[in-house]
Steps between C-alpha positions, in 0.01 A plus 500: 500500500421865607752730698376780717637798653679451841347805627159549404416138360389658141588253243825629257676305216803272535746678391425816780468225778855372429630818465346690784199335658330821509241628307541845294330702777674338793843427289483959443453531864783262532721688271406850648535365874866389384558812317450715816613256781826317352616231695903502603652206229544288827165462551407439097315167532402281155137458586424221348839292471502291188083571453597743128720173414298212616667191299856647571630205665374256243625723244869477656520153548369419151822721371695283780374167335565666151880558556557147676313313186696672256831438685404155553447490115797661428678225692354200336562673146856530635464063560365439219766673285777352703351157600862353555787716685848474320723271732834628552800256405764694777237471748544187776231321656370548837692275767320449843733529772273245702529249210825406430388148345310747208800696496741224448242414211495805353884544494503162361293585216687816459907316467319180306382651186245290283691249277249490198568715245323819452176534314491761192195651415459529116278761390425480119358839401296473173593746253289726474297617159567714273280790402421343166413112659203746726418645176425197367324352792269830501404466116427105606289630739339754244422202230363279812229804482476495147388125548268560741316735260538265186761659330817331395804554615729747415874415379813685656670667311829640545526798260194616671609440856847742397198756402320485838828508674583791333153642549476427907852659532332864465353695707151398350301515846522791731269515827166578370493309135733337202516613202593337144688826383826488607714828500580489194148484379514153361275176551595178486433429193781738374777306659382134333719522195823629761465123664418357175143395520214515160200592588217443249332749332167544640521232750465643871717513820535596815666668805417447861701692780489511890704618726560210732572123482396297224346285693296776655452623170306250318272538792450851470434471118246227527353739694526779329157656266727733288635243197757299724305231533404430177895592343578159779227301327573607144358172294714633218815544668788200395802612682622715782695565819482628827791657706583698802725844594550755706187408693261507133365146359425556131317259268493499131292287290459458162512268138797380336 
């Protein structure tokens, strides 16, 4: 679609027809006609209505429509949070003045309370789990993946597990990385003999540490390419114990 001059005719972009009409010659002339001739602001006329805004209606009612939809959302969020209104016990029940056979029933109902006896609901709330019983359901799930690689299974052990508790209750993990060093300077390994644990001279172990669940964890490790993976599949490994703290899973593997 072209757009032309209103004057003369010559062709002119888009953007000068909505905003003037004119062409440059004819839109100077324009200018210097106003310039010397100003018109009294009573007589200032918009010459072409809503021409420099063409899709200003459409534009308004779309914001229109936008408000009403997101009211009308807000309103069935409001339902669906609050599907059933609370009831209040002092309030009484509507009595038609034109019905006094539904009234008579409804004082009836009110004087003649029910005669069978009141049913009790009896909520049994399972206890919930300790932070040890998820410890041990997270290692189960950590030998299920040992299986699934052909490896055996590894066997909890509860010297180890007060080692990775004591491990995951430091401030291993920080936003960007963990780190094996704790502030002291010390690995692992240095604390084994404190919780009364052997390891064998020249036999291997190993530390993994994350700084989220330990479900999430073994995920992240299996998926890791920078020695976690292989420290969860460890052929060699006999023992070892998983445990949660302070939002750090740590794993420790090794041979007893």
């Amino acid at each position: 679609m072209s757009y032309h001059c209103k004057r003369c005719g010559k062709k002119i972009a888009k953007w000068k027809y909505f905003s003037s009409g004119l062409c440059n010659y004819h839109y100077s002339v324009q200018k210097r006609h106003n310039r010397f001739n100003p018109r009294p602001r009573t007589h200032i006329k918009i010459a072409h209505g809503m021409s420099s805004f063409p899709h200003a209606e459409t534009i308004f009612a779309c914001i229109i429509l936008l408000v009403l939809v997101t009211f009308g959302a807000y309103l069935l969020l409001q339902i669906k949070m609050n599907p059933n209104q609370e009831i209040d016990s002092n309030s009484q029940p509507f009595l038609d003045n034109n019905n006094p056979i539904e009234n008579d029933l409804v004082n009836d109902n009110q004087s003649d309370p029910i005669s069978e006896p009141d049913l009790v609901e009896i909520v049994i709330s399972q206890p919930s789990k300790s932070q040890k019983e998820i410890d041990v359901e997270s290692f189960e799930e950590l030998n299920d993946i040992r299986e699934e690689n052909g490896l055996m299974r590894l066997k909890w052990n509860d010297k180890i597990y007060e080692l990775v508790k004591f491990q995951a209750s430091k401030d291993l993990c920080n936003y960007t990385r963990c780190d094996h060093q704790d502030s002291d300077g010390k690995y692992f390994d240095d604390y084994v003999s404190r919780f009364g644990i052997i390891l064998r001279s020249g036999y291997s172990s190993g530390e993994n540490i994350a700084g989220s669940n330990c479900i999430r964890a073994l995920s992240l490790w299996m998926g890791s390419t920078t020695g976690h993976r292989e420290i969860m599949l460890n052929s060699s490994y006999t023992d070892g114990a998983i445990a949660y703290d302070k939002e750090n899973c740590v794993f420790i593997g090794l041979i007893q």
